[in-house]
DOVO-103956 format. One line per 5 residues: number of its first residue (from 1); their letters; for each residue x, y negated, z of N, C-alpha, C. Coordinates in pm, whole numbers, plus 50000, padded with zeros to 5 digits. Layout:
NUM	a	X/Y/Z/X/Y/Z/X/Y/Z | ...
***
This chain:
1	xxxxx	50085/50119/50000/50000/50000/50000/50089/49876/50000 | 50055/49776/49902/50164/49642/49915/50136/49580/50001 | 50212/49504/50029/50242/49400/50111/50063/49282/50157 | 50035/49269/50027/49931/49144/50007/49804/49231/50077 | 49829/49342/50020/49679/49433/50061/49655/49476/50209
6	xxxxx	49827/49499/50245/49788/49536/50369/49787/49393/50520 | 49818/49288/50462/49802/49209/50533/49637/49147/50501 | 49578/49177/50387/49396/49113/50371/49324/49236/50480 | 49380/49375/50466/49305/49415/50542/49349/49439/50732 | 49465/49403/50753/49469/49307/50888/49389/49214/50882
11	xxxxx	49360/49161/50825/49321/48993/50866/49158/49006/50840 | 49097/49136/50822/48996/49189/50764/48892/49168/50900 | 48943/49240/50987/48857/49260/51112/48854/49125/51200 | 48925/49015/51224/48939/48902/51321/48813/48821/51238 | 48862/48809/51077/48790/48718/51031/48619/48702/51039
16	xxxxx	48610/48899/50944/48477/48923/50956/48402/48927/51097 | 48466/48942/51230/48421/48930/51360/48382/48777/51379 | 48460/48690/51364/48377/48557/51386/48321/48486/51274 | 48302/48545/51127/48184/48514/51094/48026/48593/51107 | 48072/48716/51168/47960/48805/51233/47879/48685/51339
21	xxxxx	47979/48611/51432/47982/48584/51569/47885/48444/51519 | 47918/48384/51415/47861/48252/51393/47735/48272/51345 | 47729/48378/51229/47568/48400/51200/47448/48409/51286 | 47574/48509/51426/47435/48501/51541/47397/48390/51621 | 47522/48311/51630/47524/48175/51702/47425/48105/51582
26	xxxxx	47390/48066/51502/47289/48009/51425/47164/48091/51469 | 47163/48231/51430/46968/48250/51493/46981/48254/51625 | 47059/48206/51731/47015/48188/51842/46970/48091/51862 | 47063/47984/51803/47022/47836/51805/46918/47797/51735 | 46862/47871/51648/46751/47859/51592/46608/47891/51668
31	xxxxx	46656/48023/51724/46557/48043/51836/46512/48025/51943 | 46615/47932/52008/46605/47810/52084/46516/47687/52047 | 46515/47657/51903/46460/47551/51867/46522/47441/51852 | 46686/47472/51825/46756/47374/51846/46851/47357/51656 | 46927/47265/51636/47006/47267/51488/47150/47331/51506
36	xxxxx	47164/47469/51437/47280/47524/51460/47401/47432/51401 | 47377/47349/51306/47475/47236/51271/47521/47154/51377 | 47424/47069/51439/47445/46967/51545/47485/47033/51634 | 47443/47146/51719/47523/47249/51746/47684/47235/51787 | 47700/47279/51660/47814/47312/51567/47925/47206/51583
41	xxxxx	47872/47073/51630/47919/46917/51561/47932/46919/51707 | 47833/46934/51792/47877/46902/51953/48026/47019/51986 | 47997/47106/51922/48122/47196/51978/48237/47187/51962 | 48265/47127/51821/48417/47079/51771/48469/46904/51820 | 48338/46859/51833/48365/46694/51886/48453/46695/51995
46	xxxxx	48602/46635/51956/48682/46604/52083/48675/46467/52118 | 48599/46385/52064/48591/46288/52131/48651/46163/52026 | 48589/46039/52069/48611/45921/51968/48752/45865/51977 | 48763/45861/52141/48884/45806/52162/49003/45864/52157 | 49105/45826/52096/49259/45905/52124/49299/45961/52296
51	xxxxx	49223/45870/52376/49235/45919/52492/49176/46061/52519 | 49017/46008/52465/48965/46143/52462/49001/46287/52389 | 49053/46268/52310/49087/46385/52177/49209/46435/52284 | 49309/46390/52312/49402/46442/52386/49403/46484/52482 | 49292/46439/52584/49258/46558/52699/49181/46650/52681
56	xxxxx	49083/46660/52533/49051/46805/52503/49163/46895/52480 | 49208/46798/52426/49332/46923/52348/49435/46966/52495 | 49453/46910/52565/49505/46953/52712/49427/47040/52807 | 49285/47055/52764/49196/47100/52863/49191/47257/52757 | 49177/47266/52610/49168/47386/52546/49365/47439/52567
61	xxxxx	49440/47356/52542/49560/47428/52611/49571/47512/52718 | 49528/47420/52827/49551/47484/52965/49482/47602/53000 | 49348/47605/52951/49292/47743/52928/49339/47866/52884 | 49424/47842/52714/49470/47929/52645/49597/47998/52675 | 49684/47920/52784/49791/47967/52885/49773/48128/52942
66	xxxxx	49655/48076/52993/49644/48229/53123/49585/48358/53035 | 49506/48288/52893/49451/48383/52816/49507/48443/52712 | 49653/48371/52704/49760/48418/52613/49838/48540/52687 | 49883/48484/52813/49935/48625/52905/49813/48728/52943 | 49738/48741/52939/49676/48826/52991/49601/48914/52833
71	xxxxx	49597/48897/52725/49616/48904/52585/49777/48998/52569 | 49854/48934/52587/50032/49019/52651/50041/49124/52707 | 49962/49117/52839/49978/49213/52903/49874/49376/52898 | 49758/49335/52811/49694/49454/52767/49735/49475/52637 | 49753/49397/52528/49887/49450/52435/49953/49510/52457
76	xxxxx	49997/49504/52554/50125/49610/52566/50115/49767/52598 | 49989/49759/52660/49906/49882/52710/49871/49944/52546 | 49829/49863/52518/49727/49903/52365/49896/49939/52303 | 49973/49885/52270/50072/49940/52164/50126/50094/52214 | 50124/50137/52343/50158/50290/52368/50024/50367/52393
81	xxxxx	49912/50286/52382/49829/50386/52340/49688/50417/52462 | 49752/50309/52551/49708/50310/52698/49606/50190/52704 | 49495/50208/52795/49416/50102/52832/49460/50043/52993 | 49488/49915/52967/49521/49868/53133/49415/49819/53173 | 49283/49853/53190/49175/49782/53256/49200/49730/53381
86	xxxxx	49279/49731/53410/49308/49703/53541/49380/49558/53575 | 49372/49534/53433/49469/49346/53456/49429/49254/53527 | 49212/49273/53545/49188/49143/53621/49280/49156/53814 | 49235/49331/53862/49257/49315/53992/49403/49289/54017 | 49536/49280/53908/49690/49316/53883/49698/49138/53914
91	xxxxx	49638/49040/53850/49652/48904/53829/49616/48851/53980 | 49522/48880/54023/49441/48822/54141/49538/48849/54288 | 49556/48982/54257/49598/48993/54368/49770/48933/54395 | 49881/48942/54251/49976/48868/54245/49960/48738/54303 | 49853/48691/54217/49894/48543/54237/49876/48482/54374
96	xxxxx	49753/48563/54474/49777/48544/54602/49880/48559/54694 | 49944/48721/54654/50031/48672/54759/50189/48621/54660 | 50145/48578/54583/50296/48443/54514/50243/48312/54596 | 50118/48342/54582/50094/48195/54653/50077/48175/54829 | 50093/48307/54872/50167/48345/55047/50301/48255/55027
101	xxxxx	50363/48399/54933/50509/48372/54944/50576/48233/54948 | 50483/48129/54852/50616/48061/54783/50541/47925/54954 | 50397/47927/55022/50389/47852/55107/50504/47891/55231 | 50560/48007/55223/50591/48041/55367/50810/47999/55373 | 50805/47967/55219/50964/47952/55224/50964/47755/55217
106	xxxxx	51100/47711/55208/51105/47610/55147/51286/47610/55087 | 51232/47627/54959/51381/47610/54919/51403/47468/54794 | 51477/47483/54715/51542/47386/54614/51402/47447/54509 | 51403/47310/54416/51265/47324/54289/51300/47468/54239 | 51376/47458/54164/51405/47605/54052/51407/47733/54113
111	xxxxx	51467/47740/54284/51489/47851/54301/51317/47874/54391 | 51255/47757/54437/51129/47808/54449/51021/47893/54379 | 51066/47822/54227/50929/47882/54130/50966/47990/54091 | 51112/47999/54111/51153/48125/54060/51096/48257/54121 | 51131/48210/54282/51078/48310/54346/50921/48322/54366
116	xxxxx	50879/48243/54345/50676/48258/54260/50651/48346/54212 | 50767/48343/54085/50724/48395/53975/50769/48555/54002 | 50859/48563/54048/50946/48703/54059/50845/48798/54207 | 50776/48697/54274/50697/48779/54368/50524/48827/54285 | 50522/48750/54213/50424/48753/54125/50429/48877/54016
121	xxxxx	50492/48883/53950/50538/49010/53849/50594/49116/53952 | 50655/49117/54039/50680/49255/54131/50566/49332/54156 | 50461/49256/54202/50377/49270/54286/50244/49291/54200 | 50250/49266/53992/50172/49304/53947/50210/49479/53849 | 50333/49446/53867/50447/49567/53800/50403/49704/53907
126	xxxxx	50412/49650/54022/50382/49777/54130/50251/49854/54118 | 50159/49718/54153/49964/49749/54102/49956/49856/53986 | 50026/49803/53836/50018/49876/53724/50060/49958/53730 | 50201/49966/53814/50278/50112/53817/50196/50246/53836 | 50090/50224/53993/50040/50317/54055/49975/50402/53973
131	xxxxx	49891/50319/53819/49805/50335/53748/49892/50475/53651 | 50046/50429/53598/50106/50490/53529/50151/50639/53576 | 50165/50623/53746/50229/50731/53811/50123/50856/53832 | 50018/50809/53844/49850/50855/53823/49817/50896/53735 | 49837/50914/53611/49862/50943/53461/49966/51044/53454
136	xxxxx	50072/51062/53481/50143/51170/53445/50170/51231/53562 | 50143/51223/53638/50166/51349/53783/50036/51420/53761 | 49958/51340/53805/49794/51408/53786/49722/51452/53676 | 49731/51343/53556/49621/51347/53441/49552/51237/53513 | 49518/51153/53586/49443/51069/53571/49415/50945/53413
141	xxxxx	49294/50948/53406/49288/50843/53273/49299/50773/53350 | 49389/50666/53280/49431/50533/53314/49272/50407/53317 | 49201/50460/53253/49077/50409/53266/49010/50369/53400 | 48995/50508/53424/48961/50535/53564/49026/50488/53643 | 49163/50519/53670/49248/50467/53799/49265/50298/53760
146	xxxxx	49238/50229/53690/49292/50081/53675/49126/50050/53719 | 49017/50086/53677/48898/49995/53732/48871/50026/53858 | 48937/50116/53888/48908/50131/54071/48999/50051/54168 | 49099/50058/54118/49209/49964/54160/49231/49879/54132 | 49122/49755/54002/49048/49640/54045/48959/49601/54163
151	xxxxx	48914/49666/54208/48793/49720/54332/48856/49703/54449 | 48990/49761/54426/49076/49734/54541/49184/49599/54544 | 49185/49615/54461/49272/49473/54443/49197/49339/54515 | 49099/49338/54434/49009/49269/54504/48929/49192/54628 | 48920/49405/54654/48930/49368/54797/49008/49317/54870
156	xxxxx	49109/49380/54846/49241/49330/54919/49246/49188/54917 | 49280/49123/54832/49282/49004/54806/49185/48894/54896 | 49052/48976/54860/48934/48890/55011/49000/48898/55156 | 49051/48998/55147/49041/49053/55305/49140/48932/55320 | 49274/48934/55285/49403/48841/55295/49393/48751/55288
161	xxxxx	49297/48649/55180/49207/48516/55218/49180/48483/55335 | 49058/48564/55387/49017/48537/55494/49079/48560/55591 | 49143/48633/55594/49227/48695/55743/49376/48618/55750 | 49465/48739/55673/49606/48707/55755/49650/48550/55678 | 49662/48539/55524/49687/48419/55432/49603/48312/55433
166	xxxxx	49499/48323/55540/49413/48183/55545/49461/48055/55630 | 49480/47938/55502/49537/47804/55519/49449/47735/55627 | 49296/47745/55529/49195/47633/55574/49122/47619/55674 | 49068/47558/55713/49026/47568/55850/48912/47639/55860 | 48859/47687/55978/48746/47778/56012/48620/47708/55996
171	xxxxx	48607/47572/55997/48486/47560/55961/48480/47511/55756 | 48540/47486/55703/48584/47450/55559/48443/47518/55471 | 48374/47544/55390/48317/47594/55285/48444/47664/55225 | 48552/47608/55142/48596/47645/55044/48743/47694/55109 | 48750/47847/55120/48857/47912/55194/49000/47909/55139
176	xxxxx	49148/47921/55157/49241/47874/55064/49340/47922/55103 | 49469/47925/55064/49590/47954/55169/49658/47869/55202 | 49739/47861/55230/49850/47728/55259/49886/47653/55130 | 49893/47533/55138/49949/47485/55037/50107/47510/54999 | 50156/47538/54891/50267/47578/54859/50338/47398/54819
181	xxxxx	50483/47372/54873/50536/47267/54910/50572/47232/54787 | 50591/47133/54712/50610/47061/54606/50730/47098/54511 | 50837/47142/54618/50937/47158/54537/50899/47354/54456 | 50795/47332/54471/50751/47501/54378/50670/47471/54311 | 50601/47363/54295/50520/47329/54188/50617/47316/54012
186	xxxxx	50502/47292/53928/50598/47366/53797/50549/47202/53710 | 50683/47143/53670/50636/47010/53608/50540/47022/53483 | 50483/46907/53478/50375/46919/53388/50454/46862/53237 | 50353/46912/53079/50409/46825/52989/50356/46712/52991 | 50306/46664/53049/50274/46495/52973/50350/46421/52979
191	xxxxx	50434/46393/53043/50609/46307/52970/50639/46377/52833 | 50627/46510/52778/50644/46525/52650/50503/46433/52579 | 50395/46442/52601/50271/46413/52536/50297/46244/52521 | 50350/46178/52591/50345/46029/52580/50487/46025/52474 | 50580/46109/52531/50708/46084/52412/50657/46075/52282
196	xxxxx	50581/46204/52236/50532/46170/52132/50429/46071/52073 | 50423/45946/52128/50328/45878/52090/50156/45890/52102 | 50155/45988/52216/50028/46058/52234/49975/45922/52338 | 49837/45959/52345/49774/45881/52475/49810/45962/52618 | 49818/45931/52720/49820/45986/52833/49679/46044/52887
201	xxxxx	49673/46162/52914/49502/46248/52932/49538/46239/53093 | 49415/46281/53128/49370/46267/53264/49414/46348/53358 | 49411/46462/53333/49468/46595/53376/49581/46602/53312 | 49694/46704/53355/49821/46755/53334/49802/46891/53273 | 49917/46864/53145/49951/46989/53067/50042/47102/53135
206	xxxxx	49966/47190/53191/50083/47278/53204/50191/47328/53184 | 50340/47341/53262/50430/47329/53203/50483/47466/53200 | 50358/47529/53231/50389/47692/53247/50374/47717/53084 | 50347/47639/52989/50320/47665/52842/50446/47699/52770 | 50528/47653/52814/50675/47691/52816/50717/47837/52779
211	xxxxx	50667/47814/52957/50712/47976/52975/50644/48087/52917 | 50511/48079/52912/50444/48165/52786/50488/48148/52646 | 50522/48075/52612/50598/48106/52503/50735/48181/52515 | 50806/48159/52585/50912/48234/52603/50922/48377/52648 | 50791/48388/52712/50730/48520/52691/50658/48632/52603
216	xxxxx	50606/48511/52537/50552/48574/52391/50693/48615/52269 | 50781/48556/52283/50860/48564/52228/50926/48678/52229 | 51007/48681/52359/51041/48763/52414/51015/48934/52429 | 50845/48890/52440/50766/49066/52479/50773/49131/52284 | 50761/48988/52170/50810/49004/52033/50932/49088/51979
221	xxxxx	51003/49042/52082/51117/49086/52061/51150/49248/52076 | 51124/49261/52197/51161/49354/52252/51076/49500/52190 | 50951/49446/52150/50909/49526/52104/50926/49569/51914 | 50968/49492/51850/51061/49550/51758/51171/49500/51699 | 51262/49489/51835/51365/49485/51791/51519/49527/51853
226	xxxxx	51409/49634/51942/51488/49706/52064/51444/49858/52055 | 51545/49962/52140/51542/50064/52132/51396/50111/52224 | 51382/50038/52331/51264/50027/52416/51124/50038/52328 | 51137/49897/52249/51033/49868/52156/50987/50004/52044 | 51093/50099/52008/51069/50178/51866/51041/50328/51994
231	xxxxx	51069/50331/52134/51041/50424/52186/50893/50451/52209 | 50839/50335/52283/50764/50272/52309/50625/50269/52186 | 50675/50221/52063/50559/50272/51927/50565/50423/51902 | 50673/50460/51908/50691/50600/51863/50632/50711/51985 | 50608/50707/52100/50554/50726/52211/50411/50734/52149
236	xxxxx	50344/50591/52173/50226/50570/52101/50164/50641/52009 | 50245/50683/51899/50223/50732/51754/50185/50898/51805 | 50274/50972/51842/50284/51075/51874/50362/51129/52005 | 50332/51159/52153/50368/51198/52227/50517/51301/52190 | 50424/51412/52125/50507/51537/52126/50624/51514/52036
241	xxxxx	50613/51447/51914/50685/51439/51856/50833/51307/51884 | 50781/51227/51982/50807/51132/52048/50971/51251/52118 | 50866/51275/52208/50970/51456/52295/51070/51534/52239 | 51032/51539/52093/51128/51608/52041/51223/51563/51997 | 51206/51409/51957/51331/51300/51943/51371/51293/52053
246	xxxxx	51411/51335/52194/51480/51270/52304/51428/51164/52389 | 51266/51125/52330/51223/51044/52426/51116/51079/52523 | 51192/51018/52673/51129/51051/52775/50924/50973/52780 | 50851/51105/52718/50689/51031/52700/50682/50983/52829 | 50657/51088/52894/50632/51003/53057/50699/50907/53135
251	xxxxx	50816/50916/53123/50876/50772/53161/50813/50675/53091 | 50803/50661/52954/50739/50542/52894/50615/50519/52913 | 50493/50593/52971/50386/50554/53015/50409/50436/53150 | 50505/50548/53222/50539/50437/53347/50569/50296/53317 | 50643/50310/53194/50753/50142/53212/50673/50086/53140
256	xxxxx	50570/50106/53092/50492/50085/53001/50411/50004/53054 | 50329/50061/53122/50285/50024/53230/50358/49871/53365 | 50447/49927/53406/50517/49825/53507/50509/49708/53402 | 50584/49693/53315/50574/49575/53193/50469/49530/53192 | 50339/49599/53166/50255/49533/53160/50152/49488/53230
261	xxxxx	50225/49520/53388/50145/49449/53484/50259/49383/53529 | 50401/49337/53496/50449/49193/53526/50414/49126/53470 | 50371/49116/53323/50296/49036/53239/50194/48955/53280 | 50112/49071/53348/49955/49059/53394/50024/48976/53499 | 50135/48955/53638/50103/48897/53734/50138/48746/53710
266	xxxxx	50175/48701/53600/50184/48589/53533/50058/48512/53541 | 49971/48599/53523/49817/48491/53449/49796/48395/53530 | 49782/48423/53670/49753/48291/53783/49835/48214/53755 | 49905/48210/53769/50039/48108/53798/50053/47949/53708 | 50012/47970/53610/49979/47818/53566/49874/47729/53619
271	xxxxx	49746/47794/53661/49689/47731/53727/49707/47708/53889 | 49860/47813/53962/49843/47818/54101/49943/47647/54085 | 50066/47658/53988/50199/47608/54015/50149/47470/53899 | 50064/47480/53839/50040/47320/53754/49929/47266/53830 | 49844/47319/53907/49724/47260/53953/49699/47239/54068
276	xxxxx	49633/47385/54086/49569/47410/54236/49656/47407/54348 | 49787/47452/54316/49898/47494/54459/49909/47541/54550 | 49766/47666/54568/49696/47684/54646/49613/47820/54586 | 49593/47950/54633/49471/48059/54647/49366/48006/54703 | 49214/48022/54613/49147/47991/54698/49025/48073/54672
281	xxxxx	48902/48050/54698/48760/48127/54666/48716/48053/54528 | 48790/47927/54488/48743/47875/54366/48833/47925/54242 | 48955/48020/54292/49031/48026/54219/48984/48070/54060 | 49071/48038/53934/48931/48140/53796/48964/48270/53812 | 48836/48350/53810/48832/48450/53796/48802/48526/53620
286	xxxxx	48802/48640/53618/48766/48710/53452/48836/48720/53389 | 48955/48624/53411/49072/48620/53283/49163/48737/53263 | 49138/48850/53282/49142/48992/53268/49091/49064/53186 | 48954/49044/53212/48842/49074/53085/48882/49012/52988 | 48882/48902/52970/48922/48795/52885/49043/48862/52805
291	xxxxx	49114/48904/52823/49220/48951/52792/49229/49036/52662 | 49096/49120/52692/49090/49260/52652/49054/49188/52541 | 48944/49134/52518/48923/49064/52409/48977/48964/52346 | 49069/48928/52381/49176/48829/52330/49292/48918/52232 | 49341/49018/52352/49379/49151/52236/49357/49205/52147
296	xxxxx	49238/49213/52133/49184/49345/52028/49140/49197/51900 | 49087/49090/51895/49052/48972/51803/49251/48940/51770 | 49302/48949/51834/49487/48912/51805/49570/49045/51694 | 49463/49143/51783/49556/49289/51674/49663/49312/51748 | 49698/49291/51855/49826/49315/51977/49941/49273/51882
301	xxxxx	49926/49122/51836/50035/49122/51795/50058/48943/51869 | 50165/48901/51914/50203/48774/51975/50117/48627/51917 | 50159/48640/51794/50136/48529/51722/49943/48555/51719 | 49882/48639/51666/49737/48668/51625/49702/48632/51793 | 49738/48669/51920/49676/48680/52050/49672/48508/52043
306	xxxxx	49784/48462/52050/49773/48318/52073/49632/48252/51999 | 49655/48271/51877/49570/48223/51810/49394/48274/51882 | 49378/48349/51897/49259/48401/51973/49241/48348/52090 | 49387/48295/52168/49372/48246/52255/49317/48141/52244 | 49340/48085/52184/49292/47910/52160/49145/47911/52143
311	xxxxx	49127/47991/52034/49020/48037/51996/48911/48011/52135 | 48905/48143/52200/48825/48166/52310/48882/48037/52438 | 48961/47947/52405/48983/47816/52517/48887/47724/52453 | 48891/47701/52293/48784/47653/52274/48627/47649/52283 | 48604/47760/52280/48449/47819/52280/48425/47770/52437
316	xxxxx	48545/47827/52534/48536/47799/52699/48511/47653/52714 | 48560/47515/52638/48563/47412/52674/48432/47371/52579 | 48380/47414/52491/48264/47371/52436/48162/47370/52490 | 48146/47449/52614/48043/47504/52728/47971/47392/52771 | 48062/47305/52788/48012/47169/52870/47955/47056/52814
321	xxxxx	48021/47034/52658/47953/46912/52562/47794/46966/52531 | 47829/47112/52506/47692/47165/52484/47542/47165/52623 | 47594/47153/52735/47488/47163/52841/47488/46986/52869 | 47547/46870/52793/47523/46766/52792/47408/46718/52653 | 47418/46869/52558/47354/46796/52433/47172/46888/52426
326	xxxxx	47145/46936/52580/47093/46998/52632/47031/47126/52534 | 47194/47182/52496/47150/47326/52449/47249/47434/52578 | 47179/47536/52594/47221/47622/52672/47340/47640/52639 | 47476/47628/52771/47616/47712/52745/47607/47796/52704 | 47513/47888/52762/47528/48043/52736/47558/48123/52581
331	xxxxx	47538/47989/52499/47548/48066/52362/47687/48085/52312 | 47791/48013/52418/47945/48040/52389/47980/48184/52453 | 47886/48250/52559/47898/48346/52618/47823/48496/52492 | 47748/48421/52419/47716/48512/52307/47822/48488/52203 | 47889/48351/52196/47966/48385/52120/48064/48517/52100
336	xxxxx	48102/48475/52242/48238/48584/52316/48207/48679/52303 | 48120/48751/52296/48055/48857/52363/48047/48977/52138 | 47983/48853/52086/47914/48911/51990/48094/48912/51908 | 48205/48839/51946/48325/48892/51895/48371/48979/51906 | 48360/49047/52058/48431/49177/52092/48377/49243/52048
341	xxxxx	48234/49242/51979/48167/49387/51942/48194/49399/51846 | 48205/49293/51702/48228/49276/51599/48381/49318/51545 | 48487/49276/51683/48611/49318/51631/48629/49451/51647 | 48533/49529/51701/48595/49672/51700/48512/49735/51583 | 48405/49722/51570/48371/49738/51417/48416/49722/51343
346	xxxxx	48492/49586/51296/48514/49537/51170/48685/49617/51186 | 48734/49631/51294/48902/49710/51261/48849/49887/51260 | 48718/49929/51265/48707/50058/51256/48674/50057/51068 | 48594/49924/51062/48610/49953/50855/48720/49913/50823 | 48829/49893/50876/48952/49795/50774/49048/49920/50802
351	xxxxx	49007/49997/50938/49126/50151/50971/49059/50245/50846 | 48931/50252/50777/48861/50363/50708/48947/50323/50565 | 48889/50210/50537/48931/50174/50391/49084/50160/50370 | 49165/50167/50494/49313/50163/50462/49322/50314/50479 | 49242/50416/50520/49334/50548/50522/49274/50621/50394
356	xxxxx	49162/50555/50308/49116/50591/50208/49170/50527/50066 | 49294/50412/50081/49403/50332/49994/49471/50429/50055 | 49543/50467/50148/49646/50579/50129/49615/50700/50114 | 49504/50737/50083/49418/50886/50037/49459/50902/49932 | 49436/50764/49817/49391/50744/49691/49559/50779/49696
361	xxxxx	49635/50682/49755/49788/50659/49653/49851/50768/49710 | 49839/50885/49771/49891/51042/49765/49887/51104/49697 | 49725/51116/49666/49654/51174/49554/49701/51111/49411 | 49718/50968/49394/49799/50920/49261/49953/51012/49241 | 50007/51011/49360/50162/51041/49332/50177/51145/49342
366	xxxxx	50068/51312/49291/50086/51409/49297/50099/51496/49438 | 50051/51631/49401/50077/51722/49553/50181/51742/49560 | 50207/51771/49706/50368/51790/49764/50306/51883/49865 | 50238/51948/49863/50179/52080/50012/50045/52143/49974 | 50009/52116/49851/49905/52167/49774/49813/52046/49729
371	xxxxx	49677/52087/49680/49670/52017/49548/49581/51877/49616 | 49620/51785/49590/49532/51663/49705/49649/51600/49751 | 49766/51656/49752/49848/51575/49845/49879/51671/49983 | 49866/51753/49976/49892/51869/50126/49765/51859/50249 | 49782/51904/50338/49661/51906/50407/49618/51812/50503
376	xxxxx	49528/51774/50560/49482/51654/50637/49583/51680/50748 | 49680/51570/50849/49756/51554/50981/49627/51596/51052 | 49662/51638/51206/49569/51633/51302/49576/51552/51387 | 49447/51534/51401/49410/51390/51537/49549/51342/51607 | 49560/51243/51603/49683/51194/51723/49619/51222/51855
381	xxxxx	49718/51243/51947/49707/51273/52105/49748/51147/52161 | 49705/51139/52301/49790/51058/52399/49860/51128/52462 | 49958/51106/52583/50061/51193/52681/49921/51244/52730 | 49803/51223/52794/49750/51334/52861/49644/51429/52778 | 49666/51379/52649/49603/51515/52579/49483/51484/52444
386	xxxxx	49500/51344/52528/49294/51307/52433/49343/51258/52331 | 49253/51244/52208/49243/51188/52120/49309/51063/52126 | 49380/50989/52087/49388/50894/52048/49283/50764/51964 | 49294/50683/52030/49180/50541/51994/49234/50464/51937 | 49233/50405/51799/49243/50312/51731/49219/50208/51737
391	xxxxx	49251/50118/51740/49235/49982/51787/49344/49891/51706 | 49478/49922/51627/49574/49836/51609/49557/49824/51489 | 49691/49808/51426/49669/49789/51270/49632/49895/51213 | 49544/49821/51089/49398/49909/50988/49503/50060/50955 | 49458/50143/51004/49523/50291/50906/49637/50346/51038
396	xxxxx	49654/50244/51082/49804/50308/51199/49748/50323/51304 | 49828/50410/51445/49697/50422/51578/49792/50331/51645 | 49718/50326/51730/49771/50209/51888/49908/50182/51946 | 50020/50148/51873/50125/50113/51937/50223/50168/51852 | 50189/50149/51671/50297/50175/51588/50229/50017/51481
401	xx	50374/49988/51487/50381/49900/51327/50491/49956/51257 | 50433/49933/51113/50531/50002/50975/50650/49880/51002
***
């Protein structure tokens, strides 16, 4: 398959998913009684003023931060073949106790956030680990053991609020931990935003945007362009055959795993170390879920997640012009909603019609194992046995690129 063909039918499933997503966003808005255009016009409106345009664009940034890592960190699951459902309770519970940790020290700026960040990914690497170690000792589906151990995470997390990590006072509404001391806070961009001739917005750009990029980069990297990375797809592709090259399958579920719950303990952290400075009961929650679907609309690939990211920061910040132009938010929640369903459809026709272009061009280039082209491969496996789930690029399974 060339080059041109096989990138239309990548780009097959994201696209056709959000024009699936918009058709329904019109008969909803229709059935509301409302103009899916004007609609349409309230949702993209950033505003008249340069002031205004630039704190949308700071407010759909800051969103797309936590939804870019957490997009990362079930990618990474999805490329060996694994589901990490487990990212929302991996995030929540990091970022609380990063945000214990970093109130209870006081050191120099850099080596504070550092240690944020490094108590944060330990502590989501461990969560994920349990999930991985559960998987190849036992057979547990990773399914199972990651949504239960959201449950617990969770809990945990309440209990430590209220109890041992509680800042705020006993009579307060809004419960919190200690405030974490300044020199751990993470500078903001808007000294870049005014350099460039921008207006100054109201709120601060996260300067954790940085560091997600350097993470996106990075997790790019490593994944093909390292021995880790080709273990790691090749794992994915085929366990057994994985084994017979010298690579350890079960170790790579593990590290597989740990990776992708340091990833995951990232997600808080732009909003703990640019904003809030602080765990609290208001903290955002979902951006886990969020994830999953940020992944699968991206294709687990760096560059496509981002873009999805933005994507779904926008739809998130349209919520509000729209309950001013008194049409229901909720139809950004159908947006979201009617994408994830659409993207797994639309990559289950773009996986059919690409394994039926390489049907055809076998069958063009003569048999080599009898007459057709030799006989159908059998089902891919995972390390614990099942079928393998498709989800990545059209024709390939979960955690191989050509």
């Amino acid at each position: 398959m060339n080059r041109v063909r096989r990138t239309g039918l990548a780009l097959l499933g994201p696209v056709l998913s959000i024009v699936v997503a918009l058709v329904i966003f019109a008969i909803v808005i229709l059935l509301i009684g409302e103009d899916p255009l004007a609609a349409l016009q309230v949702m993209t409106d950033l505003g008249d003023r340069p002031s205004q345009q630039v704190q949308s664009i700071v407010v759909i940034l800051n969103r797309a931060v936590p939804l870019f890592l957490a997009g990362l960190a079930v990618s990474i699951a999805f490329r060996m073949g694994l589901f990490n459902i487990g990212v929302e309770g991996q995030y929540r519970l990091a970022t609380i106790l990063a945000a214990a940790a970093g109130a209870a020290v006081a050191l120099p700026a850099p080596l504070h956030v550092l240690l944020i960040v490094v108590v944060a990914m330990l502590v989501g690497a461990v969560w994920a680990g349990i999930v991985g170690v559960l998987k190849v000792t036992r057979g547990v589906s990773e399914v199972i053991s990651s949504i239960m151990l959201n449950f617990v995470a969770l809990g945990t997390a309440s209990f430590l609020l209220t109890g041992p990590l509680r800042g705020s006072g006993p009579g307060e509404s809004i419960v919190t931990t200690k405030i974490i001391p300044e020199s751990g806070w993470f500078p903001s961009l808007n000294g870049l935003l005014t350099g460039l001739g921008l207006a100054e917005p109201r709120s601060e750009l996260f300067g954790f945007l940085l560091v997600a990029v350097v993470v996106g980069v990075g997790i790019a990297v490593l994944l093909k362009r390292t021995r880790f990375g080709f273990d790691l797809r090749a794992t994915g592709l085929s366990p057994s055959a994985a084994t017979a090259s010298g690579v350890d399958a079960r170790g790579m579920v593990i590290k597989t795993m740990l990776l992708s719950g340091a990833i995951a303990g990232l997600i808080g952290l732009p909003e703990l170390l640019g904003n809030a400075h602080r765990f609290s009961t208001e903290f955002t929650a979902g951006l886990g879920f969020l994830g999953i679907a940020v992944s699968l609309l991206g294709r687990n690939s760096p560059v496509g997640i981002a873009l999805a990211a933005l994507l779904f920061a926008f739809l998130d910040r349209a919520a509000l012009p729209l309950q001013f132009a008194d049409i229901p938010s909720s139809v950004v929640t159908i947006i979201q909603g009617t994408i994830v369903l659409a993207v797994v459809i639309a990559n289950e026709i773009a996986r059919r019609l690409a394994l039926r272009s390489a049907e055809r061009a076998g069958a063009a280039a003569g048999p080599s194992g009898g007459e057709g082209g030799g006989s159908s491969p059998p089902p891919d496996t995972g390390p614990d046995g099942g079928q393998r789930i498709y989800t990545g690029v059209p024709g390939e399974p979960q955690g191989v690129e050509s």
